[in-house]
Backbone as a printed PyTorch tensor [residue, N CA C, xyz], in Angstrom:
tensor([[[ -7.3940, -16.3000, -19.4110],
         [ -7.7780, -15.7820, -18.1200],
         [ -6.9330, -16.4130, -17.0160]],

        [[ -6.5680, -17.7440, -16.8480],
         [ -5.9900, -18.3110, -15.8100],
         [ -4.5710, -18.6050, -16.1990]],

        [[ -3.5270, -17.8420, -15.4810],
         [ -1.8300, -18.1250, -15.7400],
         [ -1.1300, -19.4620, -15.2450]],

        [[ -0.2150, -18.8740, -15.1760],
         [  0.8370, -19.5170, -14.3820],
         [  0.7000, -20.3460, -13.0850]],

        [[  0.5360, -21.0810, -12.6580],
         [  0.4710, -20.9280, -10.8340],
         [ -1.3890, -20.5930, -10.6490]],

        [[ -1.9610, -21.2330, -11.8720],
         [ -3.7880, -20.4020, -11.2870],
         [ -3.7250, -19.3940, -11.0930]],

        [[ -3.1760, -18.0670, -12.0550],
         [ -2.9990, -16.8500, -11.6020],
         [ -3.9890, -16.4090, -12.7880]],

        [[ -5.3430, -15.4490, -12.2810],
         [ -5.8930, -14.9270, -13.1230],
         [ -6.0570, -13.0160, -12.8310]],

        [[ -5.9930, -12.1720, -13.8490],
         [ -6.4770, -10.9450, -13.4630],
         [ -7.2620, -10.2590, -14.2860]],

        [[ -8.3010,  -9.2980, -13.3170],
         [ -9.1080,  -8.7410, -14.3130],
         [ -8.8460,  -7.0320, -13.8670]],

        [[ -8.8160,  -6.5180, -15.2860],
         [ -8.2140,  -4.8580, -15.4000],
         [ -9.4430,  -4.4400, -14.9060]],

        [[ -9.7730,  -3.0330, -14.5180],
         [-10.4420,  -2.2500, -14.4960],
         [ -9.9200,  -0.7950, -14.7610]],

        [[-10.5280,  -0.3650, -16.1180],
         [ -9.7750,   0.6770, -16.2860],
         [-10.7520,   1.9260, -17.2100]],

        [[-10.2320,   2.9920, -17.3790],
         [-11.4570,   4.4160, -17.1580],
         [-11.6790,   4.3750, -18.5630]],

        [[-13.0640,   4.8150, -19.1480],
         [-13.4260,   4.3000, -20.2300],
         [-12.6070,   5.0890, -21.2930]],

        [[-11.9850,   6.2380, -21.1350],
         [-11.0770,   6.5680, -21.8470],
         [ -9.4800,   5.8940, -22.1880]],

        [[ -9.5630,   5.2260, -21.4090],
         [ -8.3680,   4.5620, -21.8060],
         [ -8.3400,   3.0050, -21.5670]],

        [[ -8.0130,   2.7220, -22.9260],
         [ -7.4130,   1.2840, -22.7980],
         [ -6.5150,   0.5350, -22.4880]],

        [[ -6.5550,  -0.9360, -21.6980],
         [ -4.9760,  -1.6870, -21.4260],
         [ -4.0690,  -0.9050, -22.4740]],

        [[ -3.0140,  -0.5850, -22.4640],
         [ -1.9030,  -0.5850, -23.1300],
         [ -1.2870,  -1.7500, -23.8810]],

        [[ -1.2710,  -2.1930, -24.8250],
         [ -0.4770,  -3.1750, -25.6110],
         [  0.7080,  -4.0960, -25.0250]],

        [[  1.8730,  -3.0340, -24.4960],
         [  2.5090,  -3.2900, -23.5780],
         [  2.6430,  -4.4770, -22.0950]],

        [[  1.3590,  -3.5990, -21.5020],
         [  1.0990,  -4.4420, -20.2640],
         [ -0.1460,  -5.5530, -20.7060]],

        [[ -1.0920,  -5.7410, -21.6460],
         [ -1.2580,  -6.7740, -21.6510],
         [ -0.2570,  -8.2710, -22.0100]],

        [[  0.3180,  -7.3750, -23.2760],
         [  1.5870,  -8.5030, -23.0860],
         [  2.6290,  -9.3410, -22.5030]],

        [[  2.6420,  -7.9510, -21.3420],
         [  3.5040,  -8.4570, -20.3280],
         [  2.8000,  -9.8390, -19.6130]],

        [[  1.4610,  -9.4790, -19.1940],
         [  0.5270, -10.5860, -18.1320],
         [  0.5560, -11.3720, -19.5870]],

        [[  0.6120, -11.5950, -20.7420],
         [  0.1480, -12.7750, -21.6250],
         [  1.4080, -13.9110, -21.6370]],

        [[  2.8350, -13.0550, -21.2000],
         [  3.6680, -13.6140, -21.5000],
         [  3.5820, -14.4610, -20.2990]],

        [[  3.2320, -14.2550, -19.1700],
         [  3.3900, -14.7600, -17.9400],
         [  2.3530, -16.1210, -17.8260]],

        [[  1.5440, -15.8610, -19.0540],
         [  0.0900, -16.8130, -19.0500],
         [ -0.8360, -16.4390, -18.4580]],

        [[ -0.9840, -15.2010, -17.9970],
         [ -2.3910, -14.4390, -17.8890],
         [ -3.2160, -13.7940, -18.8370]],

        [[ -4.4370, -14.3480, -18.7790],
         [ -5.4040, -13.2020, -20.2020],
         [ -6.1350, -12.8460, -19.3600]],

        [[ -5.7640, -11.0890, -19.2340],
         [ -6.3210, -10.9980, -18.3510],
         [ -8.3530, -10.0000, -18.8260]],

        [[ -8.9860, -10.1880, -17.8590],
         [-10.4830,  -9.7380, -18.2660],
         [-10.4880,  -8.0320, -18.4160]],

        [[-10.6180,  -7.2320, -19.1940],
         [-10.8240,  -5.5090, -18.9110],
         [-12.0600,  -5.0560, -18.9530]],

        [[-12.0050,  -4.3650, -18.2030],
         [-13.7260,  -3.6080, -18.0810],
         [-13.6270,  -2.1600, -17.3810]],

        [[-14.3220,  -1.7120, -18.0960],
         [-14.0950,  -0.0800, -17.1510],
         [-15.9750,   0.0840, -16.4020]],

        [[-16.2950,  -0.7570, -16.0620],
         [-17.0740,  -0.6060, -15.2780],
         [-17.0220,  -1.3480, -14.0710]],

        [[-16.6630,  -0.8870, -12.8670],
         [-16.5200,  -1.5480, -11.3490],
         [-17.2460,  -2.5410, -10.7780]],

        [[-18.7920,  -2.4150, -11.2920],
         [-19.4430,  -3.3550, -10.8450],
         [-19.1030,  -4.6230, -12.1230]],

        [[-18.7560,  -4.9610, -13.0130],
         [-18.2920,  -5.7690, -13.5060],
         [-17.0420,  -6.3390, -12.8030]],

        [[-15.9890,  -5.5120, -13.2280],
         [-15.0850,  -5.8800, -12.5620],
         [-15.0710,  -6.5710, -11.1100]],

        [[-15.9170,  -6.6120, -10.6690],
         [-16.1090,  -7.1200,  -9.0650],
         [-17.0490,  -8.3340,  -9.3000]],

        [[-18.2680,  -8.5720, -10.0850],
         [-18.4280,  -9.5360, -10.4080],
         [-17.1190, -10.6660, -10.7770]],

        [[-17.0060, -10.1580, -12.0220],
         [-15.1750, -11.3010, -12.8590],
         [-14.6590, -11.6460, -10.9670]],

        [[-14.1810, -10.3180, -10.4930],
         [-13.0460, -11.1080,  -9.3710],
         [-14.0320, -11.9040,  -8.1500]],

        [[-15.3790, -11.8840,  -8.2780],
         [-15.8950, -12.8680,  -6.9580],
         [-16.0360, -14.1840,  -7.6890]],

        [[-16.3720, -14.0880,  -8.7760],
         [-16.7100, -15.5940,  -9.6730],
         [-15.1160, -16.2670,  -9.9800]],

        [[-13.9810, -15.5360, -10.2940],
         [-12.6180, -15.9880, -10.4750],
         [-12.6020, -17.0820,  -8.5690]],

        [[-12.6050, -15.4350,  -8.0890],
         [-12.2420, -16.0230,  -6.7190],
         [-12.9520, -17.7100,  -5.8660]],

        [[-14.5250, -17.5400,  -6.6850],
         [-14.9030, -19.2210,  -6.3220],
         [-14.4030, -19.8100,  -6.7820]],

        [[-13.3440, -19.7880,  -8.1360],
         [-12.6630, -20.8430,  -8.7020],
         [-11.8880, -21.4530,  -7.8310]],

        [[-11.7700, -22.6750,  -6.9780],
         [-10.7490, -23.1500,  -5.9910],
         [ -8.8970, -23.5790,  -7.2370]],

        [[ -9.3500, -23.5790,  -8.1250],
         [ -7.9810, -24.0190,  -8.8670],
         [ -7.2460, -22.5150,  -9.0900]],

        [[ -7.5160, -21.4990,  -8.5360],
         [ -7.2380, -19.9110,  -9.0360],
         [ -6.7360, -19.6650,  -7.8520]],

        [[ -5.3980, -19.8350,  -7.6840],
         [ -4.3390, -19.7820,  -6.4680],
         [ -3.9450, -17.8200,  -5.9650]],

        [[ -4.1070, -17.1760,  -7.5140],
         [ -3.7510, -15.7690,  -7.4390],
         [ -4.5720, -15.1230,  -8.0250]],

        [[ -5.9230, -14.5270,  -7.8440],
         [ -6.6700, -13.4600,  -8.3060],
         [ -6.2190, -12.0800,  -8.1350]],

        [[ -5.9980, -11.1640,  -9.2530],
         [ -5.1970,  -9.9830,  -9.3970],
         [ -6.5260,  -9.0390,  -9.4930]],

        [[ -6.5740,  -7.4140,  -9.3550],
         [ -7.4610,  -6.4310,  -9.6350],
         [ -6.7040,  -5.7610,  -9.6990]],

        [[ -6.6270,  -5.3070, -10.9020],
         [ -5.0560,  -4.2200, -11.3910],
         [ -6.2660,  -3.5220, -11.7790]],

        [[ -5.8660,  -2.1610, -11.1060],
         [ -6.6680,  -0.6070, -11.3950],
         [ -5.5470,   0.1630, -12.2680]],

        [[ -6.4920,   0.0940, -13.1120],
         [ -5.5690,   0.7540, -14.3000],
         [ -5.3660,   2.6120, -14.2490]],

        [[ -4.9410,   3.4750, -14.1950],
         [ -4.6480,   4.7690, -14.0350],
         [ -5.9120,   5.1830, -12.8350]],

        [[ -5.4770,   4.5700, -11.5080],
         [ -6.8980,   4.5210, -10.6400],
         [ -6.8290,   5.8830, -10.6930]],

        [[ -6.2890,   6.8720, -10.2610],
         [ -6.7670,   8.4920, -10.3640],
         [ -7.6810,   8.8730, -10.9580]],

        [[ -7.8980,   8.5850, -12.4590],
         [ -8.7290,   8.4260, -13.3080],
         [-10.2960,   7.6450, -12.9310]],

        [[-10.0720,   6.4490, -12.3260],
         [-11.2940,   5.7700, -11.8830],
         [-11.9310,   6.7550, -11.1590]],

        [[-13.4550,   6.3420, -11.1230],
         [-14.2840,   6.8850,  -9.7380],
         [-14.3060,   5.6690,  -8.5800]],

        [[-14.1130,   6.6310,  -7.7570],
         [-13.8250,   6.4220,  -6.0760],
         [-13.6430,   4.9470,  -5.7560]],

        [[-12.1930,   4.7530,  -6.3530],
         [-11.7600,   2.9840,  -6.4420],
         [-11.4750,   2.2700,  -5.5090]],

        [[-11.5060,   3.3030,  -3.9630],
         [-11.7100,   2.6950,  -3.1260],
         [-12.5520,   2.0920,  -2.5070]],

        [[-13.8590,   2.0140,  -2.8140],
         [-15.2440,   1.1500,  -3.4490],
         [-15.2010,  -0.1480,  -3.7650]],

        [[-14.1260,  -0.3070,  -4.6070],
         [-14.0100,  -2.0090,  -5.5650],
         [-12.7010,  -2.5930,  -4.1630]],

        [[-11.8010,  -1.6310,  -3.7060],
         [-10.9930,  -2.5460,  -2.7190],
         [-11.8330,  -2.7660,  -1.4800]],

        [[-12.8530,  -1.8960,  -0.7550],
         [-13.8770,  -2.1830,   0.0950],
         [-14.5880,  -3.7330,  -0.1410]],

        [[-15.0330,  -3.3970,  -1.4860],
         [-15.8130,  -4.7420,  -1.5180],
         [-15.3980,  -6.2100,  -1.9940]],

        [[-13.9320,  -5.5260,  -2.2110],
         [-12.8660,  -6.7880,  -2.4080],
         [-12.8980,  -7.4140,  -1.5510]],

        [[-12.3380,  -7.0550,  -0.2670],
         [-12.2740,  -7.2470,   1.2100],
         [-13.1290,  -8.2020,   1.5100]],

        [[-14.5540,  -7.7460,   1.2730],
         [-16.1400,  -8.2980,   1.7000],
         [-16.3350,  -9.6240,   0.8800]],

        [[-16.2600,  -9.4010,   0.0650],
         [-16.1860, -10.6470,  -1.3950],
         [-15.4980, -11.4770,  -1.7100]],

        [[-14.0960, -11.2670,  -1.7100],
         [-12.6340, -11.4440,  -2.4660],
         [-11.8620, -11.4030,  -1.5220]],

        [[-11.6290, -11.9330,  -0.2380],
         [-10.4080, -11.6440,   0.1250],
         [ -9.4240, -12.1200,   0.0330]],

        [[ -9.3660, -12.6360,  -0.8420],
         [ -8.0690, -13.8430,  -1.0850],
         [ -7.7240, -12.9300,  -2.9170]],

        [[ -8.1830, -12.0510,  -2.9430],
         [ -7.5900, -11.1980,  -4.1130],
         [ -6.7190, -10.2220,  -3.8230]],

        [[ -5.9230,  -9.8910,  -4.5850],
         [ -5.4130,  -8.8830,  -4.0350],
         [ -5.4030,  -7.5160,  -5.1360]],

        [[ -4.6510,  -6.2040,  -5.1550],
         [ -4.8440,  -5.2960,  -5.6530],
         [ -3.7290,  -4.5900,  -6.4500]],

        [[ -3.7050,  -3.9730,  -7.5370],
         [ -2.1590,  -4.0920,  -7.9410],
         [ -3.1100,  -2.4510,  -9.1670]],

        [[ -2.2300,  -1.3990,  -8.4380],
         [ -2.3370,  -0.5170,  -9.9420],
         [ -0.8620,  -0.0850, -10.7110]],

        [[ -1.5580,   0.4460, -11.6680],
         [ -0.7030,   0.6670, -13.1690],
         [ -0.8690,   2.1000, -13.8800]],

        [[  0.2720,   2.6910, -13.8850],
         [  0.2070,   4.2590, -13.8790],
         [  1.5010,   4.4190, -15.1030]],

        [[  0.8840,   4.6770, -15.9100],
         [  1.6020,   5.2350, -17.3470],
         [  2.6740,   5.7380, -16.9350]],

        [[  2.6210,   7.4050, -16.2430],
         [  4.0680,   7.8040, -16.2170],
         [  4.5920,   7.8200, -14.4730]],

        [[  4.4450,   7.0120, -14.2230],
         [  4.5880,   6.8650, -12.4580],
         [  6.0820,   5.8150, -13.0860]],

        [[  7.0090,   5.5820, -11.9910],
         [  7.9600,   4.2970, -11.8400],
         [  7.8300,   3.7900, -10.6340]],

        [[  7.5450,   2.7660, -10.5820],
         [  7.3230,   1.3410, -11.3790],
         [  5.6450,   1.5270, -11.6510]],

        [[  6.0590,   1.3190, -12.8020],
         [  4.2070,   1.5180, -13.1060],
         [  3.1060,   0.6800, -12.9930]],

        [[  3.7480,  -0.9350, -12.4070],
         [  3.2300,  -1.7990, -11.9090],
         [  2.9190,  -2.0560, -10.8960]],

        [[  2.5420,  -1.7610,  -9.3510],
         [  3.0340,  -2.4520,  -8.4060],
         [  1.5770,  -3.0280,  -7.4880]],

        [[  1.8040,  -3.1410,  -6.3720],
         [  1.0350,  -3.5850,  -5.3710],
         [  0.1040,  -2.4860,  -4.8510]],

        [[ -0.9850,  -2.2460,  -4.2850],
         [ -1.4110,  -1.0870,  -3.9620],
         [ -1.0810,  -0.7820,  -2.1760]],

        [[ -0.6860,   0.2730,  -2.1060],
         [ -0.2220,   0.5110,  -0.7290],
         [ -1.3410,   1.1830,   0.5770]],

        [[ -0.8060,   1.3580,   1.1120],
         [ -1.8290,   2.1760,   2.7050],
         [ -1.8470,   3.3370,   2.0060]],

        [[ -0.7770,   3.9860,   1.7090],
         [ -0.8240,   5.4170,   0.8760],
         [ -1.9170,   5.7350,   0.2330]],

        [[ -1.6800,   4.8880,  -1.0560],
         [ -2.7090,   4.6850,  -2.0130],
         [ -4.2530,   4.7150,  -1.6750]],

        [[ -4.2440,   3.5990,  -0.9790],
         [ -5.8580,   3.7540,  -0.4990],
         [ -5.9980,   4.6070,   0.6550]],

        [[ -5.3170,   5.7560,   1.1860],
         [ -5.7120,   7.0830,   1.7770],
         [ -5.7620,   8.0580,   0.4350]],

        [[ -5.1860,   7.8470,  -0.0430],
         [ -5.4020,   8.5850,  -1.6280],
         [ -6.7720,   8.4420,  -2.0410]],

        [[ -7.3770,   7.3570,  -2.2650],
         [ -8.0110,   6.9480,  -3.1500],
         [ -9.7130,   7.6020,  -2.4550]],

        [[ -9.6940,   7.1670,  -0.9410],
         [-10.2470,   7.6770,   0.3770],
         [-10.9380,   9.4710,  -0.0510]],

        [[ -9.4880,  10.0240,   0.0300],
         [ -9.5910,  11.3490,  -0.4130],
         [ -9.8630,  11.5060,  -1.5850]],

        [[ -9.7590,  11.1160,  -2.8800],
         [-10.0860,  11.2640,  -4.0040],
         [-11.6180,  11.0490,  -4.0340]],

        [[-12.5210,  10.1690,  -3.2640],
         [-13.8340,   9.9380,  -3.1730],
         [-14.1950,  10.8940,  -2.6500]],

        [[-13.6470,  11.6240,  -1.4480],
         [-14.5570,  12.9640,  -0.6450],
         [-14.2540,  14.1510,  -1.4130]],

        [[-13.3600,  14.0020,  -2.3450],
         [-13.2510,  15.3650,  -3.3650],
         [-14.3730,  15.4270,  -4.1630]],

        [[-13.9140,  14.1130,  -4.6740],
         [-15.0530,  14.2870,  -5.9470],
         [-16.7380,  14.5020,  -5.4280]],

        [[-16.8280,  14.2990,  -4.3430],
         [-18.3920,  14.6860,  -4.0720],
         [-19.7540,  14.3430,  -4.9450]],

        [[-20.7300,  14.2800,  -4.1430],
         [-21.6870,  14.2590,  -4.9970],
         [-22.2530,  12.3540,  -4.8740]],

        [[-23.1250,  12.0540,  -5.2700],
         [-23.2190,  10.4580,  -5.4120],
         [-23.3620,  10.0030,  -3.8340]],

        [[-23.1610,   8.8690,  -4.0680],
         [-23.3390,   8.1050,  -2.5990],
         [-22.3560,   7.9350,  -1.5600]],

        [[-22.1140,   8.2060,  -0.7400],
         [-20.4750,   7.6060,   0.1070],
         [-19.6570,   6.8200,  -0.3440]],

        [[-18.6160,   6.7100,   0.3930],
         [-17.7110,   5.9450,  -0.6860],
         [-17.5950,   3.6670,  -0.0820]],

        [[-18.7520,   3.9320,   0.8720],
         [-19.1400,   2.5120,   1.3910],
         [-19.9520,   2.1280,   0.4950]],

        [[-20.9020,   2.8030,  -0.3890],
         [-21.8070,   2.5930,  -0.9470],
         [-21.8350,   1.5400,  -2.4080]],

        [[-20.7550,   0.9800,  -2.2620],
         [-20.8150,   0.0760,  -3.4660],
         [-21.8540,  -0.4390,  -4.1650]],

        [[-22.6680,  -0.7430,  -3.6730],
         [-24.2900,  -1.0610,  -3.9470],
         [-25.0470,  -0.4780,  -4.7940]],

        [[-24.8000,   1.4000,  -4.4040],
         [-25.8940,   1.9570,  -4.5840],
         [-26.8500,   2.0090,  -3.8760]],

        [[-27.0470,   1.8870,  -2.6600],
         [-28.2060,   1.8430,  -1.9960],
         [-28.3970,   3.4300,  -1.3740]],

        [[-27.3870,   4.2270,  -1.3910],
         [-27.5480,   5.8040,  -0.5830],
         [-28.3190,   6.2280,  -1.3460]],

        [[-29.6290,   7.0570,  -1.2000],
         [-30.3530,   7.7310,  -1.2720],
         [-29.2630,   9.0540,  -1.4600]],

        [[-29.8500,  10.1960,  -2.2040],
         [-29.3710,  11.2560,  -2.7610],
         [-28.5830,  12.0360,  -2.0220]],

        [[-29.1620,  11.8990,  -0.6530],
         [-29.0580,  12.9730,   0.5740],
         [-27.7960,  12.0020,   1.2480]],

        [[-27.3680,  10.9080,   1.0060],
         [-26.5850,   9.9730,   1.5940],
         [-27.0510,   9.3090,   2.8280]],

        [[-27.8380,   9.4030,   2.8100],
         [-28.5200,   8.2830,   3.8330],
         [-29.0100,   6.9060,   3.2260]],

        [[-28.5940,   5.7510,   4.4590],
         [-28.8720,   4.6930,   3.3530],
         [-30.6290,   4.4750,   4.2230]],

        [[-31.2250,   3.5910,   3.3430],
         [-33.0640,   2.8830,   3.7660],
         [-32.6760,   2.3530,   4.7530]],

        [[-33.6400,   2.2310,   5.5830],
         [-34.2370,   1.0500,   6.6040],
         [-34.7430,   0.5010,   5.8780]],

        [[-34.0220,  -0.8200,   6.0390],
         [-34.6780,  -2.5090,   5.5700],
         [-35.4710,  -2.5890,   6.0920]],

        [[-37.0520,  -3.2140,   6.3260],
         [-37.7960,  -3.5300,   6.4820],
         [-37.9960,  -5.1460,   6.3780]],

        [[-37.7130,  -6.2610,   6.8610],
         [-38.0290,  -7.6200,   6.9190],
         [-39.4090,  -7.5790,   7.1100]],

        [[-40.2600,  -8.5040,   6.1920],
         [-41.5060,  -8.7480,   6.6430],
         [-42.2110, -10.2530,   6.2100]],

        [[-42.9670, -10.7970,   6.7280],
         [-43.3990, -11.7660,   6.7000],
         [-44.6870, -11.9320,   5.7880]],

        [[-44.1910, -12.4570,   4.5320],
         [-45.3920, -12.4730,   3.7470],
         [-46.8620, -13.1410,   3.9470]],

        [[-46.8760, -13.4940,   5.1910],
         [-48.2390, -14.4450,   4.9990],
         [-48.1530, -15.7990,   5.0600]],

        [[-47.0180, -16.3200,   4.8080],
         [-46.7350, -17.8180,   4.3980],
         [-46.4730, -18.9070,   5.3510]],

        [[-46.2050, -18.3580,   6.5370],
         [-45.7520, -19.3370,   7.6680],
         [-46.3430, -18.7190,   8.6670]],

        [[-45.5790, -20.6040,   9.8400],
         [-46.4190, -20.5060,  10.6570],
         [-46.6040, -18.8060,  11.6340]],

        [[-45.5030, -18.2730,  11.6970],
         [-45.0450, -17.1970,  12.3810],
         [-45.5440, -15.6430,  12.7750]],

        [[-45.9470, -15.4210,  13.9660],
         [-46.9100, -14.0280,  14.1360],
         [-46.6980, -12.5450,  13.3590]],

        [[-46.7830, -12.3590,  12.5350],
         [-46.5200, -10.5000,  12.0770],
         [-46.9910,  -9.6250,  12.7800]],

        [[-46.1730,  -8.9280,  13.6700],
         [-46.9230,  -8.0950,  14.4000],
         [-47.4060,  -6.7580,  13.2200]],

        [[-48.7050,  -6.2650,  13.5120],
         [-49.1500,  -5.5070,  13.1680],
         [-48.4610,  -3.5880,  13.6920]],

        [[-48.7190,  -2.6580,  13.0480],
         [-48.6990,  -1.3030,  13.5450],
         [-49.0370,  -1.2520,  15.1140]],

        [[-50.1620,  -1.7910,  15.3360],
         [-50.7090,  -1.1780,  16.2440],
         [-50.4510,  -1.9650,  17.4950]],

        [[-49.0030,  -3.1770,  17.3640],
         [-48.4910,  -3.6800,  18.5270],
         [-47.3930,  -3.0210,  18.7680]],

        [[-46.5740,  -2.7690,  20.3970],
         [-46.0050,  -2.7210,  20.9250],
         [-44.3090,  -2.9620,  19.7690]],

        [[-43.2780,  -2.1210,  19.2660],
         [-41.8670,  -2.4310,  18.8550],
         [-41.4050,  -3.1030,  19.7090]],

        [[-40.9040,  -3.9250,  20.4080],
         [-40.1090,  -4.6110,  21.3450],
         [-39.0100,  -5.4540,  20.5690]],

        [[-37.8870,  -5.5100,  21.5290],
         [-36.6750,  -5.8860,  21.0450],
         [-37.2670,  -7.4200,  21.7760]],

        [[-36.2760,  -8.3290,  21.3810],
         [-36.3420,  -9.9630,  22.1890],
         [-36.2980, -11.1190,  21.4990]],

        [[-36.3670, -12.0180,  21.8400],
         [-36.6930, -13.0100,  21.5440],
         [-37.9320, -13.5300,  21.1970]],

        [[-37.9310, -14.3940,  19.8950],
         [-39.3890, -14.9080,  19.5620],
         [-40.2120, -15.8050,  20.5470]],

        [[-41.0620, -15.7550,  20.7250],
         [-41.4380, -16.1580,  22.0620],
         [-42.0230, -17.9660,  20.7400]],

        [[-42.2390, -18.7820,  21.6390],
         [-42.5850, -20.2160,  21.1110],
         [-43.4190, -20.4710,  20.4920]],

        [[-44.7500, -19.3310,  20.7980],
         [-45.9020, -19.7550,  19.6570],
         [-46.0710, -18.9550,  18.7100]],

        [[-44.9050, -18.0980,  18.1900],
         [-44.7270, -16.7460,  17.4710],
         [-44.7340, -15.9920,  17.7970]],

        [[-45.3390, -15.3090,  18.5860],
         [-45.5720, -13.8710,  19.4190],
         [-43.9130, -12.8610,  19.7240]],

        [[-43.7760, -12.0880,  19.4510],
         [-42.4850, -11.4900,  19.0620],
         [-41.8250, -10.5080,  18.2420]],

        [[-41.0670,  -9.8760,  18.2380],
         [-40.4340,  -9.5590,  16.9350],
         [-39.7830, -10.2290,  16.7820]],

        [[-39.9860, -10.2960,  15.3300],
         [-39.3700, -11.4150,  14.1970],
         [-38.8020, -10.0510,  13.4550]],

        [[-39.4450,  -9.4250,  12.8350],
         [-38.4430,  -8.3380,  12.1110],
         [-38.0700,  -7.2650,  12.2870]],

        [[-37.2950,  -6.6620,  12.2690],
         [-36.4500,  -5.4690,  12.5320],
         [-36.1700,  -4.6960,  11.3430]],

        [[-36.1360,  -3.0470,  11.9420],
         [-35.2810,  -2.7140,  10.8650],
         [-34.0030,  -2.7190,  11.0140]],

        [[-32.9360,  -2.5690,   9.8240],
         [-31.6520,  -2.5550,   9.6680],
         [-31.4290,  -1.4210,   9.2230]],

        [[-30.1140,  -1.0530,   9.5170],
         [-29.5330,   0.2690,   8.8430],
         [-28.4140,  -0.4630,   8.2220]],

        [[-27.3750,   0.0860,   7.6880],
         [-26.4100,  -0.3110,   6.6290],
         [-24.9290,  -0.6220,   7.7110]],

        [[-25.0870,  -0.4520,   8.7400],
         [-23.8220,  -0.7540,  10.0170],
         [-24.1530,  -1.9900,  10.1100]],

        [[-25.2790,  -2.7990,  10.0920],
         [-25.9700,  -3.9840,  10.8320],
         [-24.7170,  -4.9070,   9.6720]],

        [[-24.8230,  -4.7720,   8.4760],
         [-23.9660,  -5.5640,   7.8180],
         [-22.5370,  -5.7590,   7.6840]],

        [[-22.2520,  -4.7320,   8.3540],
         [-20.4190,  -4.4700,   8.7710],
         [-20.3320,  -5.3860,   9.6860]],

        [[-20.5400,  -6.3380,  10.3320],
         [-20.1230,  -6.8810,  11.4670],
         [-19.8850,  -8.2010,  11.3610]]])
């Protein structure tokens, strides 16, 4: 798993097709073994747990025939959020160079390849949290009972503000799925 220089990468690639012989060899020769998985939410696990490794100088996410993937601009979204010290690299059988870096291109490609394919959750939705219709829940924070702190009931006043000193306040809010972009 870990190369040259702390260089580790993990494939993600479509369950029909496997690393190629070829290109694993290539990363073995270099001293990378690298992790494969054709499921995204794996793959994003491997690269946030690589990425806490502080001795792992180069974390790779080579998208293997991304065309093929579903909406892989998903796993570079939450790279970003997670991983940013990873970077992104796909690998395309009959493309030249079939190795490279992933470009602005690419991920307007990849962008559009998610609003084609339709159907499912947005293409922010890494989670899973969109509801069918693509709307994501209101979070609901609530106060179980356990502290010192006031729960306002239904039948008080929503007010935005500050917690006032002896609890009295909103303390919870709802959230929509923007609240966490920031």
């Amino acid at each position: 798993m870990q190369g040259a220089a702390g260089t580790r990468c993990v494939i993600w690639h479509p369950d029909e097709i496997k690393p190629p012989a070829r290109l694993l060899e290539a990363l073995r020769r270099r001293g990378i073994e690298p992790i494969a998985t054709s499921a995204s939410y794996i793959a994003l696990a491997h690269l946030a747990r690589i990425h806490r490794d502080e001795s792992c100088e180069v974390v790779i996410a080579l998208m293997l025939e991304p065309d093929r993937l579903e909406r892989p601009i998903e796993l570079l979204q939450a790279m970003e959020l997670y991983t940013p010290r990873a970077v992104a690299w796909v690998y395309r059988e009959d493309v030249h160079p079939q190795l490279r870096a992933v470009t602005d291109d690419d991920r307007e490609q990849f962008k559009e390849n998610g609003r084609r394919q339709g159907g499912g959750p947005p293409p922010t939705d890494m989670l899973g949290l969109a509801s069918a219709s693509g709307q994501f829940p209101n979070l609901r924070l609530v106060n179980g009972g356990e502290s010192e702190y006031h729960t306002p009931d239904s039948s008080e006043e929503d007010e935005e503000g500050p917690m006032e000193p002896n609890g009295a306040g909103r303390h919870d809010r709802d959230f929509d799925h923007d609240d966490f972009d920031r």
